[in-house]
PLY file of the C-alpha trace (Angstrom):
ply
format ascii 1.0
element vertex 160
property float x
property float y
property float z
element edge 159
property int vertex1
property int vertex2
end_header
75.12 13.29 -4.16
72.54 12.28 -6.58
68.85 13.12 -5.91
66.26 10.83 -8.24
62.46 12.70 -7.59
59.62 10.96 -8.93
57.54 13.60 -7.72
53.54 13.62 -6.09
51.47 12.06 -8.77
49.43 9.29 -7.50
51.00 7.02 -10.98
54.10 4.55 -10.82
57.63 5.30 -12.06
59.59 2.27 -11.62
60.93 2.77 -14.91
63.24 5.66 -13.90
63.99 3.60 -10.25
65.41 0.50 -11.96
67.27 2.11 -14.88
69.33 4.02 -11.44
69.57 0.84 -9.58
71.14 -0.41 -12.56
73.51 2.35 -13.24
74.49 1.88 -9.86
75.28 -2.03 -10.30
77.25 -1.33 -13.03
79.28 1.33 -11.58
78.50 4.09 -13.79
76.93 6.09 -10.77
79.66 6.15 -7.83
78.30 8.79 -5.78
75.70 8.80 -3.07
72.08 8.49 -4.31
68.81 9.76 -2.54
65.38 9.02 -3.88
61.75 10.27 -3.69
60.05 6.79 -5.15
56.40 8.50 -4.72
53.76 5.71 -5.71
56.27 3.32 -7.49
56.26 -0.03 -6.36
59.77 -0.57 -7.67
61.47 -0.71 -4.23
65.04 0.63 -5.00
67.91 -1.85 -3.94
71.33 0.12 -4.10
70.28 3.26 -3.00
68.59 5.10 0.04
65.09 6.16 -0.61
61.79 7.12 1.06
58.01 7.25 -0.80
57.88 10.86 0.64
59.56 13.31 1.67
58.52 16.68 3.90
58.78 20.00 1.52
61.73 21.27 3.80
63.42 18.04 3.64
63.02 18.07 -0.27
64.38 21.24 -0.79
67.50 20.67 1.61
68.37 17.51 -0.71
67.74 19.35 -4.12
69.98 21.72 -2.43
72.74 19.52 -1.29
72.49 17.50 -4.46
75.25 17.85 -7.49
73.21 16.36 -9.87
68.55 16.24 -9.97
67.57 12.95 -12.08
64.02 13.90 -12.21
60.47 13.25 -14.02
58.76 15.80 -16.26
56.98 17.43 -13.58
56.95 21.36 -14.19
57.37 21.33 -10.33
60.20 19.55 -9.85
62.25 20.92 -12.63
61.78 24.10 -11.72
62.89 23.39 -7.73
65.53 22.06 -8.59
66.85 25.01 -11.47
66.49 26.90 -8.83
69.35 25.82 -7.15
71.16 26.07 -10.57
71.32 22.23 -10.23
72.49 19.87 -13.28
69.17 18.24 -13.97
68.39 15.18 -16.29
64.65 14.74 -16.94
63.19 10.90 -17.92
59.96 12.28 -18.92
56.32 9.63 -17.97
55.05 8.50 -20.94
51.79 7.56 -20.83
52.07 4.42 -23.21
54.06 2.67 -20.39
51.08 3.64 -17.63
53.12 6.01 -16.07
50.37 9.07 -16.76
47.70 10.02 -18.26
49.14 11.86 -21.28
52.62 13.02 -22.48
52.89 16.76 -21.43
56.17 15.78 -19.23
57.55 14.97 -22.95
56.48 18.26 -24.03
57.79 20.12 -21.03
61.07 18.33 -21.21
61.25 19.25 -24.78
61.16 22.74 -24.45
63.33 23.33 -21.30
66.17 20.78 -23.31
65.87 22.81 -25.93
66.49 26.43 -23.73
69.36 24.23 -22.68
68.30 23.85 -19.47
68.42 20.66 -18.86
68.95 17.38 -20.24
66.50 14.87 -21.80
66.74 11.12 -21.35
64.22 8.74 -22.58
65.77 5.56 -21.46
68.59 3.64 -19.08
71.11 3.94 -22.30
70.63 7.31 -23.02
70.81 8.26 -18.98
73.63 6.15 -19.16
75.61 8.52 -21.80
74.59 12.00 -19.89
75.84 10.29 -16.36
79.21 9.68 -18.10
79.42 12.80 -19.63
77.83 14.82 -17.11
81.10 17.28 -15.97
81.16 17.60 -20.05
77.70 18.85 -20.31
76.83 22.82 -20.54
73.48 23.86 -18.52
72.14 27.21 -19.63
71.71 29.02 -16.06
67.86 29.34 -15.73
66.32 32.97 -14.31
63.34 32.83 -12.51
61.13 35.58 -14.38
57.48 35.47 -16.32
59.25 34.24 -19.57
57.18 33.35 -22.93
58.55 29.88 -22.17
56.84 29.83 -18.55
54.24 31.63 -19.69
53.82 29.27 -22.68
54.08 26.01 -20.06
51.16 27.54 -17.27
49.10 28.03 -20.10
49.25 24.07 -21.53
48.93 23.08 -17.88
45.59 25.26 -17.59
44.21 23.63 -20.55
44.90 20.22 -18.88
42.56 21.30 -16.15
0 1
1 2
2 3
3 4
4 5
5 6
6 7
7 8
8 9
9 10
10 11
11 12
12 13
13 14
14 15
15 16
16 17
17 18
18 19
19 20
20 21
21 22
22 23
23 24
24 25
25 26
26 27
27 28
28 29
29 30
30 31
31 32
32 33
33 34
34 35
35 36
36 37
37 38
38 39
39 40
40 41
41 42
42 43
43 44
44 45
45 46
46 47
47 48
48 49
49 50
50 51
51 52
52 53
53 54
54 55
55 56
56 57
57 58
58 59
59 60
60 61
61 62
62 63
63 64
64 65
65 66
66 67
67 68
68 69
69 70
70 71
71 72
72 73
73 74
74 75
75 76
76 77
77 78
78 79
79 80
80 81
81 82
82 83
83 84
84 85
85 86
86 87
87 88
88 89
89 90
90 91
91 92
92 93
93 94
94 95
95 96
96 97
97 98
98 99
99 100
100 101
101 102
102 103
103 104
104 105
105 106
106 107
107 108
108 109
109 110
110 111
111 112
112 113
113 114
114 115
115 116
116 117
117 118
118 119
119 120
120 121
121 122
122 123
123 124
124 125
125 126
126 127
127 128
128 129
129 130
130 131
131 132
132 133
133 134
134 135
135 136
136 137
137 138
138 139
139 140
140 141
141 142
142 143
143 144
144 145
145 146
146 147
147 148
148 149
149 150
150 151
151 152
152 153
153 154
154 155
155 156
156 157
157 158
158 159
């Protein structure tokens, strides 16, 4: 199964929701797909979905889930390395209204580049890590006070 989070922010992502409905069309993504849409207004058509979700629900799907398509939130990145899941990040980027700034770029950046995860900035490029995603090495991610966690709580406190 393949869980798609948008996460909590009160800002659209309907980018992310359509590139998966059309992976799906074009039978790239086979496998079951669950998604948090959030505020989007994109209302997903080949997939099962719900706005919200309840935190124990959430965490039973990131758990049951083979692979996390995700945004940049800290939050949901985290939940779902965690449960040493395969996650692919489309970061927000605020020049297509979908925040206020790019931090989810920045975040994405520097877990991608611990090898945590992997970055996708568009339907092609989601496209290529869905194909190749039994192909793909994820660096297993331990939970401790790191310089790189440390490093990301103190850019979120300067965001306020």
């Amino acid at each position: 199964m393949i869980l798609i989070t948008v996460g909590t922010q009160r800002f659209q992502f309907n980018r992310l929701l359509r590139s998966v409905d059309q992976l799906v069309e074009e039978g790239v993504l086979t496998d079951s797909v669950i998604a948090q849409i959030g505020y989007s207004d994109y209302k997903p058509r080949q997939y099962t979905y719900a706005d919200f979700y309840k935190l124990e629900e959430m965490d039973q799907l990131t758990r049951a889930c083979d692979v996390c398509i995700t945004h940049g939130g800290i939050g949901s990145i985290l939940n779902a390395l965690k449960y040493n899941k395969k996650v692919i990040v489309m970061p927000r980027r605020r020049s297509l209204g979908e925040h206020v700034d790019d931090h989810q770029a920045e975040i994405s950046t520097a877990f991608g580049e611990k090898g945590y995860i992997q970055v996708a900035e568009d339907v092609d490029q989601l496209r290529l890590l869905l194909t190749e995603i039994d192909h793909l090495h994820f660096n297993a991610y331990i939970q401790e006070e790191s310089n790189l966690l440390h490093a990301i709580k103190a850019y979120l406190q300067t965001l306020g």
